[in-house]
One Martini backbone bead per residue (centre of mass of N, CA, C, O) as a GRO file, in nm:
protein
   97
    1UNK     BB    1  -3.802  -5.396  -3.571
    2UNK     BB    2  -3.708  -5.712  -3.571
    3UNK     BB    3  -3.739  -5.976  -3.394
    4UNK     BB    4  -3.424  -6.068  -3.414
    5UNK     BB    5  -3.318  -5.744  -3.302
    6UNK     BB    6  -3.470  -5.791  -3.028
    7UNK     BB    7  -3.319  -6.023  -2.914
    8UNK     BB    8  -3.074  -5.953  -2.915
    9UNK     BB    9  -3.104  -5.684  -2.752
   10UNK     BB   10  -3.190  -5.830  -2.492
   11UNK     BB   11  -2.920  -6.011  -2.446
   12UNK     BB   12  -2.739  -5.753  -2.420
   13UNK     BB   13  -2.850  -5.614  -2.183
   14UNK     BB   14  -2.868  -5.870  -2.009
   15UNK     BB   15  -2.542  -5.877  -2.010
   16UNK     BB   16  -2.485  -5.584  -1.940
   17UNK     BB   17  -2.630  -5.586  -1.636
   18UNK     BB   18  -2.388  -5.724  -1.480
   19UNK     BB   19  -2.226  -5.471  -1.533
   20UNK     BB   20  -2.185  -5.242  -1.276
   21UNK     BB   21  -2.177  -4.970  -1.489
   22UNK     BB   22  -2.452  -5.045  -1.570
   23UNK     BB   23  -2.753  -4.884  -1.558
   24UNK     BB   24  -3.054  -5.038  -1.602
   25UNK     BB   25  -3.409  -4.950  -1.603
   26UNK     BB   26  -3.701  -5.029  -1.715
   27UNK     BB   27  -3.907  -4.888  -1.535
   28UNK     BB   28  -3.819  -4.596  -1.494
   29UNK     BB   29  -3.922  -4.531  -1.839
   30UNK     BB   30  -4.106  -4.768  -1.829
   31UNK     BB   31  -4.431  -4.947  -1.793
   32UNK     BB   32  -4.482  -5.224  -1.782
   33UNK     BB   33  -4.755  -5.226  -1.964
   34UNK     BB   34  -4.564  -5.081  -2.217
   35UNK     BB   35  -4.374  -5.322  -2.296
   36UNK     BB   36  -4.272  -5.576  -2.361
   37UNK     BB   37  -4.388  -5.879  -2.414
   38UNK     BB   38  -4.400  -6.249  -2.381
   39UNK     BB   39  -4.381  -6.530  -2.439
   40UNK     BB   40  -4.280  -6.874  -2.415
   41UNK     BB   41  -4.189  -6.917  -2.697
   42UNK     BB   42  -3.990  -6.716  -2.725
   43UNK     BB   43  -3.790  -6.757  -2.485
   44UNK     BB   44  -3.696  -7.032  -2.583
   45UNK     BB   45  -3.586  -6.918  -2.852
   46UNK     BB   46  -3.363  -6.747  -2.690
   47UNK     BB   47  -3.241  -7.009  -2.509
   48UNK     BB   48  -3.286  -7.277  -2.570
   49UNK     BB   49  -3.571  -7.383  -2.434
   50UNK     BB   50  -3.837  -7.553  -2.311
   51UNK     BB   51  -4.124  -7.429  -2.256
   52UNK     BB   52  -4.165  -7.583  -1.970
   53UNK     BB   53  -3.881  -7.435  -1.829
   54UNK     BB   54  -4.006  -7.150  -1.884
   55UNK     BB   55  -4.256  -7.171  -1.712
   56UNK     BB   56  -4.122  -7.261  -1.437
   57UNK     BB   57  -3.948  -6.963  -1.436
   58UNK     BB   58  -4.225  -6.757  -1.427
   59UNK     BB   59  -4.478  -6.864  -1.308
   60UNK     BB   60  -4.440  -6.673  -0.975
   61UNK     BB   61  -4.318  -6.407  -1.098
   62UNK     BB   62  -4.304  -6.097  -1.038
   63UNK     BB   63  -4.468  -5.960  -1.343
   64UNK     BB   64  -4.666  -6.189  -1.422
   65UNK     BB   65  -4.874  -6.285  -1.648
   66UNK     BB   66  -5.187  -6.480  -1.581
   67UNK     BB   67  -5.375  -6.628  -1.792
   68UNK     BB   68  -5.670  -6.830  -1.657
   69UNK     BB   69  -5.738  -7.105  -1.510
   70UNK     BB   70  -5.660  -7.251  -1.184
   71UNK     BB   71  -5.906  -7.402  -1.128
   72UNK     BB   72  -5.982  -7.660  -1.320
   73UNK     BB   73  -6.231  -7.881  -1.391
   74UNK     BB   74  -6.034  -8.080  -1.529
   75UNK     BB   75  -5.681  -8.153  -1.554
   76UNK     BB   76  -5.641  -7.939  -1.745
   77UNK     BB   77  -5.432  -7.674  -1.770
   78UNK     BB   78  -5.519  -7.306  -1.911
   79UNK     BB   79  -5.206  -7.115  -1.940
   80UNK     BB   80  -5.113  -6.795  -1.971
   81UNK     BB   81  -4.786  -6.619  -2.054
   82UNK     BB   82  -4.702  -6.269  -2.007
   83UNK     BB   83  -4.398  -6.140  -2.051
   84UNK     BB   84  -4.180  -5.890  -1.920
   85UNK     BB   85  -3.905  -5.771  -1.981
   86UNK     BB   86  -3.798  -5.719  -1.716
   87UNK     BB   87  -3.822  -5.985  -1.607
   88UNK     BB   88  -3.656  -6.111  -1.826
   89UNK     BB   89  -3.389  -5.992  -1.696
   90UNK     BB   90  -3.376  -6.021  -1.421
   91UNK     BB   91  -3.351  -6.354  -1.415
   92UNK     BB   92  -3.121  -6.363  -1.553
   93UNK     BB   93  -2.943  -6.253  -1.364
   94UNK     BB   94  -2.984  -6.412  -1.154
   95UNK     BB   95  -2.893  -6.697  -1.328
   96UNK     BB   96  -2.604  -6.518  -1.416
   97UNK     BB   97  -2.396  -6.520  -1.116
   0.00000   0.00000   0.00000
């Protein structure tokens, strides 16, 4: 399945979701790890949004990983995140409700 096919499905997914009759829980099915992740690059291009405004909202949310220095000795810090698909729907659902 291509990159683009695959972003589909997920904007469909997370529409369905809202959705009373589907009932989709991405955890029961497939573990955590085992998900697909994304960068905050992919999620970017999949909403519209800015890499710095995807950042700010999943940088906090529980089921990201979060790579690098915490607290780096230099001014910038240099953290990686991939998001897990299900933290990727949570999200959407909670704010668009």
């Amino acid at each position: 399945m291509g990159q683009e096919s695959e972003q589909n499905s997920l904007l469909r997914r997370s529409a369905d979701s809202g959705n009373a009759s589907v009932s989709k829980d991405t955890s029961a099915s497939i573990p955590v790890y085992a998900e697909r992740h994304y960068s905050v690059k992919e999620i970017a291009a999949m909403w519209s949004f800015s890499p710095d405004a995807v950042r700010k909202l999943f940088q906090h949310e529980p089921g990201v990983l979060t790579l690098g220095d915490q607290e780096p000795r230099h001014k910038r810090r240099y953290i990686t995140l991939r998001i897990p698909e299900s933290v990727v729907e949570r999200v959407h659902r909670k704010f668009s409700l």
